[in-house]
N, C-alpha and C positions, 0 to 999 in steps of 0.2 A: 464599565467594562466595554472592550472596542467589538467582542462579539455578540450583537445586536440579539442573532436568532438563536444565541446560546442562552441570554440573560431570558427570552422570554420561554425556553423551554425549562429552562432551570426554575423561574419562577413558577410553570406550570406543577410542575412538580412537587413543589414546596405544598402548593392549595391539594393537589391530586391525593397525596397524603399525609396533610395535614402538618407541616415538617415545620420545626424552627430554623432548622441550617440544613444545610448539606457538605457532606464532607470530602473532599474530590482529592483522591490521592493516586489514580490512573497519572502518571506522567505525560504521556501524549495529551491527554486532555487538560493539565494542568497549564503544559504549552501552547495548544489551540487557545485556553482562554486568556492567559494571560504573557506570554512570548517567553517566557522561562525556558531555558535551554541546560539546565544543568540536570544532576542529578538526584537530588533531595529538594524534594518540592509537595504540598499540599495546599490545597486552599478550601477555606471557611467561607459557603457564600450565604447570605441570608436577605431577606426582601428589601432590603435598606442597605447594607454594608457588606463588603467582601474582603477576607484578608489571606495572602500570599504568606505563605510559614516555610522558612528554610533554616538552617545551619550556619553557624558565622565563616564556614568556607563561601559563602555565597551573598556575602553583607554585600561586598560591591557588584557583583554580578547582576542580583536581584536590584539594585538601587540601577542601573543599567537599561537591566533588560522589560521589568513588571512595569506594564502598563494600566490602570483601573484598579490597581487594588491597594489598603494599607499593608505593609509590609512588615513582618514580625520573626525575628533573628531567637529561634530557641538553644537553649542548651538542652535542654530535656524534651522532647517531641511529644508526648504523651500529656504532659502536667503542663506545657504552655496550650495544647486543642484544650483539655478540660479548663482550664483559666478564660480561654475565651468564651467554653460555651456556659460559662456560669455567669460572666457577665452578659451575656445575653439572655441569660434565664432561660437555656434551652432546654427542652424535656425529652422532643421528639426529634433524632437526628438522624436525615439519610446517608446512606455511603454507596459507593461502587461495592458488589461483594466480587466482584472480579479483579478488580485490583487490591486487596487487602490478602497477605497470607494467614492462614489460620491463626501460627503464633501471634502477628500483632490483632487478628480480632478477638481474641483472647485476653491479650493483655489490655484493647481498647476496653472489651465489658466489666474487666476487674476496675481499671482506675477511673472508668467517667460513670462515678456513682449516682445514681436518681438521673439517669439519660438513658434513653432509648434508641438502640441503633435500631433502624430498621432497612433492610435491603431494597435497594434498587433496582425495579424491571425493566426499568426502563433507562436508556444510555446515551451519551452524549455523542457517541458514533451515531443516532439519527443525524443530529444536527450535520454534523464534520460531512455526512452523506455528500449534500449539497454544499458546493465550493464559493467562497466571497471570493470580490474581483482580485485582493490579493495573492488567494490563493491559486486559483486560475493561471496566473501571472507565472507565478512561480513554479507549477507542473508544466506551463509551455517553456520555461526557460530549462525546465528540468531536462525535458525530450530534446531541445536543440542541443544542449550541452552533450547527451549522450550519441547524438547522430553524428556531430563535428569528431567526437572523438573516436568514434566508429571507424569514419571514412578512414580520419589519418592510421588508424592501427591497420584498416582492412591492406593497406599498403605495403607492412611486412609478413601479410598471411601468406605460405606456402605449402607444399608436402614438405615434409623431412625436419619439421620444427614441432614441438610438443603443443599437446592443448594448454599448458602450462604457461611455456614461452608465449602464448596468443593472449591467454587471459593475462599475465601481468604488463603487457605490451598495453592491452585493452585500458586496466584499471590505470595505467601510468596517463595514457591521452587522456582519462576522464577527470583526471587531478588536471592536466595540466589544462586542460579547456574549462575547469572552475568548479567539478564538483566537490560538494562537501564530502567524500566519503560516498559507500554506494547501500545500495538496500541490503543487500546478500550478496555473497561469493560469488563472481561471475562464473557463467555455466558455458563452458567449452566442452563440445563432446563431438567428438569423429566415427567415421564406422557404425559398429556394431553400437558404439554406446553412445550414438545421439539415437537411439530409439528406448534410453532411460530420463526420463522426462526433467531429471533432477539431478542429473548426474554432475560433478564437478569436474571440475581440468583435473589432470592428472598428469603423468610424466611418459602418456601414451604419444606416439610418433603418428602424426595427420601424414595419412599415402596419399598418392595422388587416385584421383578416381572417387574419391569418398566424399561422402555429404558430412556437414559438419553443422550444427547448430550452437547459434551462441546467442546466452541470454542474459541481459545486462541493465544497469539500473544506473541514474545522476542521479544525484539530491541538489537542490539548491531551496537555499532557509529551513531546512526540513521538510521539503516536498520531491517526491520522487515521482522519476519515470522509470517502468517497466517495458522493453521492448525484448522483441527475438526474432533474428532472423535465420532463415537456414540456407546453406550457399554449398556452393562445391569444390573441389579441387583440381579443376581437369574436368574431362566430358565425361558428367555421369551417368549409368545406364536408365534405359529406356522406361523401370519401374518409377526408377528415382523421379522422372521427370514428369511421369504421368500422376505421382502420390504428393509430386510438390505444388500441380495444376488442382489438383483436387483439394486439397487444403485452403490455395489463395480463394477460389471460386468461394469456399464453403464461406471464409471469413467474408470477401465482400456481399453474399446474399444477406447473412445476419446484421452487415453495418446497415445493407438498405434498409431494412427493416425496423429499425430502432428509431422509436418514439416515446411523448412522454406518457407516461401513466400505464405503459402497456408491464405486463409482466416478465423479468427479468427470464424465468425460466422458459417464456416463449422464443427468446430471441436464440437461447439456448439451443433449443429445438429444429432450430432452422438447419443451424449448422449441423448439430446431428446428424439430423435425416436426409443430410444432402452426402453425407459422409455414406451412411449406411446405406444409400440409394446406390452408391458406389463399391459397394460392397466390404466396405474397411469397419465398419459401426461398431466394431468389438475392439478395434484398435484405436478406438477414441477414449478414452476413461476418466479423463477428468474436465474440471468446469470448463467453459468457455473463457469465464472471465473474472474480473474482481475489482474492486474501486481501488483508488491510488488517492494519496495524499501525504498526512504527516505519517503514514503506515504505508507497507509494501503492498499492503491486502486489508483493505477494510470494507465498509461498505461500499455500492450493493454488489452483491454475491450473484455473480451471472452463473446459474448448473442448473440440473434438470429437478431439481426440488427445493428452490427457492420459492421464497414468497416478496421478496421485493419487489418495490413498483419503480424502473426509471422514472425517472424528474430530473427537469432541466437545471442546471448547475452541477450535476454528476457530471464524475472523470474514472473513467473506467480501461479495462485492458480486454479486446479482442481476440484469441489463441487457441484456435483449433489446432491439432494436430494429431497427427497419424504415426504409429509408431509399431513400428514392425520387429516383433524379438528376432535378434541372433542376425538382423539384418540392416535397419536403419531408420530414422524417426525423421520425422520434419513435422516443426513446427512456426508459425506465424503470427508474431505478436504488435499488436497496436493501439497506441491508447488515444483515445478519442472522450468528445465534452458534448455531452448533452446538451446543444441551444437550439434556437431557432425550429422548433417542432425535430431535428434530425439530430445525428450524430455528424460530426464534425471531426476527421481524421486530424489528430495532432502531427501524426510522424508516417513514418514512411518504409516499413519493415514491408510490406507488401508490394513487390516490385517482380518481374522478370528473374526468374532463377540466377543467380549472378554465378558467373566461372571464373574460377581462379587460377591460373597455368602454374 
């Protein structure tokens, strides 16, 4: 198996409780360990052998794409797992309980008779935490993809064109500058409703004079970049300008800050309090931040009650913002890699309030 610090966490696990196999049926992690791209996928790993189990829609696919594992083509999902774990004379088998739905761990306990599932505490989002250099690769390629296709859209942003017209404008550059597809619905929001933190485009008309926040995601091989930037349309008023100073200042205090081993929710905290020293602290509400990878949001969880520790080979997203009801929001998003003792800004959403005539 080509992930090194998978195989030795996985095998911890095996010894931690006492396990003959384990049974990995999380898709994302199916694909972290073994490049699997489709949709029906599990894999059997045990301290000696590991096997890849798909459906005969994915004989060539899997024959393609599975790299480190025997490959095993079922007609029945259920009766080819218990086939394998009887030749391995397994007794005690762990699983993901978060990626299993009830129905099939039900129908798992009725047909894998004299085996014991036992649940999983522990998950392979540690590992994914910290990024190999391929995947590193591929969230920097992620982030340029999405800033190339940025620029070229930001060229037909105006007043008097819908958040709608902006975001399909958006996702078209980001197909055509090479993403696979994006993480989520791009979020265009003007006026009143970029101070909704999740608001989508809609078929509202951008006026001139208004702040507009957009926030947008590449993929490439399965790894994404999360960025947001907020810009204007015409000369925005005085609050605007003073709540968008305040937001950039609070992100770059928390980038300086960021180091390894220190705790996630300190760096949180920076931003906070630099918010609240400003008197906005109640118009802050949500995390700072979140890791990026083969997921939009997985580990580590940057908010003010986390317990993760940065470590170097994390890639995370920095996004404070300030969001004022019935008025306007600005937010600031940026994803950055944990090397060299610091944070290392990927992209470039943090810039001079930009105006758009």
């Amino acid at each position: 198996m080509a992930r090194k610090r998978a195989s030795e966490f996985l095998n911890q696990l095996l010894e931690e409780y006492h396990l003959d196999a384990i049974l990995i049926t999380n898709l994302i992690n199916v694909r972290y360990l073994s490049g699997f791209t489709g949709s029906e996928g599990s894999i059997i790993f045990t301290e000696k052998d590991s096997w890849f189990l798909s459906d005969p829609r994915y004989r060539l696919q899997a024959e393609q794409e599975v790299k480190g594992f025997k490959v095993k083509i079922f007609k029945k999902k259920v009766r080819e797992i218990y086939s394998l774990f009887k030749k391995l004379k397994a007794k005690k088998v762990g699983f993901e309980p978060f990626a299993l739905s009830y129905q099939f761990f039900v129908l798992l306990k009725k047909e894998l008779t004299g085996i014991k599932l036992i649940p999983l505490k522990r998950s392979l989002s540690e590992v994914r935490a910290i990024k190999d250099k391929d995947e590193l690769e591929n969230i920097k390629r992620a982030v340029e993809i999405a800033e190339i296709a940025l620029g070229r859209a930001l060229n037909q942003i105006r007043a008097g064109i819908t958040e709608l017209d902006f975001a399909t404008e958006l996702e078209f550059q980001l197909r055509k500058a090479g993403s696979q597809g994006t993480g989520f619905d791009t979020i265009v929001a003007s006026g009143a409703r970029s101070a909704l933190p999740h608001a989508k485009a809609d078929n509202k008309i951008m006026k001139k004079g208004e702040i507009v926040v957009i926030d947008y995601s590449a993929n490439c091989q399965g790894y994404f970049s999360d960025l947001t930037i907020t810009i204007a349309l015409g000369e925005p008023d005085k609050k605007a300008k003073e709540i968008y100073q305040i937001v950039s200042e609070a992100q770059k205090m928390a980038i300086r800050e960021i180091k390894p081993e220190q705790l996630a929710n300190q760096i949180d905290k920076i931003a906070r309090n630099y918010i609240k020293s400003k008197g906005y602290g109640k118009f802050f509400e949500h995390g700072l931040g979140h890791g990026l990878g083969l997921e939009v949001h997985e580990q580590p969880a940057i908010n003010h009650i986390s317990k993760n520790k940065l470590k170097t080979g994390m890639v995370f997203t920095v996004e404070p913002g300030i969001y004022l009801p019935g008025k306007f929001g600005v937010r600031i998003e940026d994803n950055v890699i944990l090397e060299d003792n610091k944070a290392k800004v990927l992209s470039k959403s943090n810039q001079a309030l930009q105006i758009f005539e």
